[in-house]
C-alpha positions in Angstrom: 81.4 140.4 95.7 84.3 140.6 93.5 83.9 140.9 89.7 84.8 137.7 87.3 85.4 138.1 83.6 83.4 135.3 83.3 83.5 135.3 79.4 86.3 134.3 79.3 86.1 131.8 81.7 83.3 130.6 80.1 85.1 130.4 76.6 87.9 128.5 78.9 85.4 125.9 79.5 83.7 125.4 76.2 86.8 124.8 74.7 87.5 122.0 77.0 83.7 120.6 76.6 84.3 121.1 72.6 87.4 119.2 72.9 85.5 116.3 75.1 82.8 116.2 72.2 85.2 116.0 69.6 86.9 112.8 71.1 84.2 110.9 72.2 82.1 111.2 68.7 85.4 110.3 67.0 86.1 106.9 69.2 81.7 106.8 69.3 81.9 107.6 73.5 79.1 109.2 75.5 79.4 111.6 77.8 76.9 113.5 79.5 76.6 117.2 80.8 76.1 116.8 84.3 74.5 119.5 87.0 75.0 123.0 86.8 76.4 122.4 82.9 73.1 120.7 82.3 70.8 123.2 83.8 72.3 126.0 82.0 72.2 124.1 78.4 68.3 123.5 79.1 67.4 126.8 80.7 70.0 129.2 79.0 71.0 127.1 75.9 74.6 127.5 77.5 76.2 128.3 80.4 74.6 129.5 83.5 75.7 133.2 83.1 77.4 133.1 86.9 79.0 129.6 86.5 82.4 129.5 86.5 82.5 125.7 86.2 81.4 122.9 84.1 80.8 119.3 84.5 80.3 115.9 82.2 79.8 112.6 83.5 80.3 109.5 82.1 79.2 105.7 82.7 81.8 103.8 84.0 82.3 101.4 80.5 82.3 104.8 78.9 84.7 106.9 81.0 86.8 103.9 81.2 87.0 103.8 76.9 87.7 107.8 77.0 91.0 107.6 79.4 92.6 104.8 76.8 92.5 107.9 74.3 92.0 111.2 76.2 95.9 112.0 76.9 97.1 111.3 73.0 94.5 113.7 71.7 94.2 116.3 74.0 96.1 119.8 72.8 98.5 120.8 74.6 96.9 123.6 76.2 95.0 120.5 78.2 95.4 117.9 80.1 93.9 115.0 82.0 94.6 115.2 86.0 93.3 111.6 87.7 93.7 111.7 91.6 96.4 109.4 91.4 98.3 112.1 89.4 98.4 114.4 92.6 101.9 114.3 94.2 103.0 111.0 92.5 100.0 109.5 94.1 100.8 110.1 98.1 98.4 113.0 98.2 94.8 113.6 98.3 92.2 116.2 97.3 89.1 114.2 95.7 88.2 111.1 93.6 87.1 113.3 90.7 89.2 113.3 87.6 89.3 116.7 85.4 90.4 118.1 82.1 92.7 121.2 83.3 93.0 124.0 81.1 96.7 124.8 81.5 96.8 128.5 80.7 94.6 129.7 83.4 94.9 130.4 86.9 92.1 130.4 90.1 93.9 131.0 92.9 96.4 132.6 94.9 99.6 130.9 95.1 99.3 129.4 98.6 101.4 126.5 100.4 98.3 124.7 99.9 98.5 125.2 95.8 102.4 124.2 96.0 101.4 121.2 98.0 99.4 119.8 94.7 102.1 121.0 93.0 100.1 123.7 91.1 97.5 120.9 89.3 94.6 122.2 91.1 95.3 126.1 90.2 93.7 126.4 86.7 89.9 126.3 85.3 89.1 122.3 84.6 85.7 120.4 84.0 84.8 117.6 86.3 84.0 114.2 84.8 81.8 112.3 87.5 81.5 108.5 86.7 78.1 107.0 86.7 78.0 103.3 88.5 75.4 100.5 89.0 73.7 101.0 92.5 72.1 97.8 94.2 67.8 98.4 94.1 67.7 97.1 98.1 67.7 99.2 100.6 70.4 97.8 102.2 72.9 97.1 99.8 72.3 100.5 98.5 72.9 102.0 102.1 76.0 100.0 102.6 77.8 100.5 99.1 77.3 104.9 100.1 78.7 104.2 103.6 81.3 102.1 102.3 82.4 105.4 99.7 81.8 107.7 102.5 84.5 105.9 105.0 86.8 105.2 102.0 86.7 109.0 101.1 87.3 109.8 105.4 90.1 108.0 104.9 91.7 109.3 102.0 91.1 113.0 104.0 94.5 111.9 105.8 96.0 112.9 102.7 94.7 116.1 102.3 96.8 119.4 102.7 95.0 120.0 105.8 91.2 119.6 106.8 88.8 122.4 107.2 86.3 121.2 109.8 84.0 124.5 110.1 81.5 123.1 108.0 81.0 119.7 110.2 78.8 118.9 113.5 81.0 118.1 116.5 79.9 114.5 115.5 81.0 114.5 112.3 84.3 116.5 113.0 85.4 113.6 116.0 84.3 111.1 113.0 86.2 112.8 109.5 88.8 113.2 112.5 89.3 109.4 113.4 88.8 108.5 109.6 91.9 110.8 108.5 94.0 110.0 111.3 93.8 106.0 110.7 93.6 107.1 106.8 97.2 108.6 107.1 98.0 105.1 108.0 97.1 103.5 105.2 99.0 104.9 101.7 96.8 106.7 99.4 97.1 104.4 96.4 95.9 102.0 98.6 92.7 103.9 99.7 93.0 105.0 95.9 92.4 100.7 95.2 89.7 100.2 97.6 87.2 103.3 96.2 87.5 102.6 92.6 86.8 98.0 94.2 83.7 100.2 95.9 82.4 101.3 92.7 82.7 98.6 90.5 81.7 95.7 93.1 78.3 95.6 91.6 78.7 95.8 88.2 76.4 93.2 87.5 73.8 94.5 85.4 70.7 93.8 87.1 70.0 97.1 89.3 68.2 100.0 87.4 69.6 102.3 90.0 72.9 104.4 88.9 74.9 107.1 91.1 78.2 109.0 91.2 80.9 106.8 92.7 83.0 109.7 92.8 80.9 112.6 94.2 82.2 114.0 97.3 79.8 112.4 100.7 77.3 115.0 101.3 76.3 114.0 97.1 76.3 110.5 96.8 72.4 111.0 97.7 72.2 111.4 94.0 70.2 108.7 92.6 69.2 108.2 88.7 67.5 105.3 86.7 69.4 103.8 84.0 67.4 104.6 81.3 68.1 108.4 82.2 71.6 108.1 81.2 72.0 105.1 79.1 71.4 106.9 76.1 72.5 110.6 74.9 70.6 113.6 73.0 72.2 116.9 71.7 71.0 120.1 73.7 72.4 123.3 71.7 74.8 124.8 74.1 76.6 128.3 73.4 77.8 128.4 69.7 77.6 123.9 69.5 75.8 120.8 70.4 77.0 119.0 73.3 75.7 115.5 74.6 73.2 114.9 77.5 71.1 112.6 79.0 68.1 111.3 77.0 66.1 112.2 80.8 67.7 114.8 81.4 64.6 116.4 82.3 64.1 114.0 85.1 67.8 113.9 86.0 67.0 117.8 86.8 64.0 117.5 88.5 65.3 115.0 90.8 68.4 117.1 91.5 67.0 120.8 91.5 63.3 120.5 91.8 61.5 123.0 89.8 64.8 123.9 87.7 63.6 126.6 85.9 62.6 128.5 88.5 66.2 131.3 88.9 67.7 131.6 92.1 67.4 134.4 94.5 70.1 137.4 93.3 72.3 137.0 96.2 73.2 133.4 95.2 73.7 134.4 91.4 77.7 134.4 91.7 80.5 132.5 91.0 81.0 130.0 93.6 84.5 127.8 92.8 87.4 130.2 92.5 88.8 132.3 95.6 90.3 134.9 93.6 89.9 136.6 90.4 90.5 133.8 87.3 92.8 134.9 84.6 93.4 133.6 81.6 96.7 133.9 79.9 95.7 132.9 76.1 92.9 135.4 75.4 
């Protein structure tokens, strides 16, 4: 395994979760640490020492109040990258937005890095919006299927798609999806997931999930009153913002979360390369 100066990735990130904090409790936004940066604040008051990411989540009212002010108070050392921001909106990599820390660098410089145009080649935090999911089974089923086609179809876009991971049945059906997705323009597709997350906005479901988790997580289910409301959990040398259950948002995800995980899965799992950082 190769060896990550993960302190200073790790002082990367908190400076982009400090900088989160510090806009949303001045414009009185909640955001909430999300998976891995949630474990580690509950079980290691911080990060998990072999994370090399971090990850916030926001409702959708929330997120939605954050982007009207993210950009004009964001240092310059950061910056907000939205998935319509990659390649002037004809390409494609995920539905995730981020906060990119600018002076830091992840990967190799491939043809696939100069395809995104060298956005997705520095240390970011993920912000995952939170969305009302219909309680009935079958609503429920069909709003996930109808994210999981839209996001086939936005795979058209992509630099180029890795099927080693897929069954033959999913690779003939990501297959069809991107070909007939490179049909259709991305802002399009872009239109059509974000009409799939907000179509039942209605207020009357308890049910909430991540309309902009990749497929294989949109399983991820949570009650509304786990992340309606926010708590401080120390984190590092601060107080970041989490969910008020965030002890059943981690059971659900991880099971018994305090329990480590075997030593051969204790390592950095996001970056290809060594990460440097150029302002440290």
């Amino acid at each position: 395994m190769e060896e990550y100066d993960l302190s200073k990735v790790h002082h990367a990130n908190l400076s982009i979760l400090k900088e989160i904090d510090r806009i949303c409790r001045k414009y009185r936004i909640k955001y909430l640490l999300d998976a891995g940066t949630l474990l580690g604040a509950v079980r290691h008051k911080g990060f998990i020492p072999w994370d090399d990411d971090a990850d916030v989540a926001f409702t959708r009212s929330n997120y939605e109040a954050f982007v009207k002010v993210v950009r004009r108070e964001l240092p310059e050392t950061m910056e907000l990258l939205e998935p319509k921001d990659l390649r002037g909106g004809k390409a494609f990599y995920d539905f995730t937005p981020r906060i990119l820390y600018k002076n830091s660098k992840t990967h190799e410089d491939t043809k696939e890095m100069e395809y995104y145009e060298g956005k997705l080649n520095h240390l970011w935090v993920d912000l995952f919006i939170i969305d009302e999911l219909p309680e009935k089974k079958a609503a429920s089923t069909w709003t996930l299927l109808l994210h999981t086609v839209i996001y086939g179809l936005a795979m058209g876009h992509r630099y180029r798609l890795d099927f080693s991971k897929y069954s033959l049945t999913n690779k003939i059906c990501v297959g069809m999806l991107a070909l007939l997705g490179k049909l259709i323009p991305m802002n399009v597709i872009g239109k059509l997931q974000h009409m799939a997350a907000v179509k039942d906005r209605k207020g009357k479901s308890r049910l909430r999930y991540y309309s902009n988790y990749q497929p294989d997580y949109l399983y991820v289910t949570l009650q509304k009153e786990w992340c309606e409301e926010t708590v401080d959990l120390e984190f590092e040398d601060t107080k970041l913002m989490a969910p008020k259950g965030w002890h059943e948002v981690l059971t659900w995800v991880y099971g018994d979360y305090k329990k480590l995980p075997p030593k051969d899965m204790q390592h950095p799992t996001h970056s290809s390369t060594e990460i440097q950082i150029f302002d440290q």
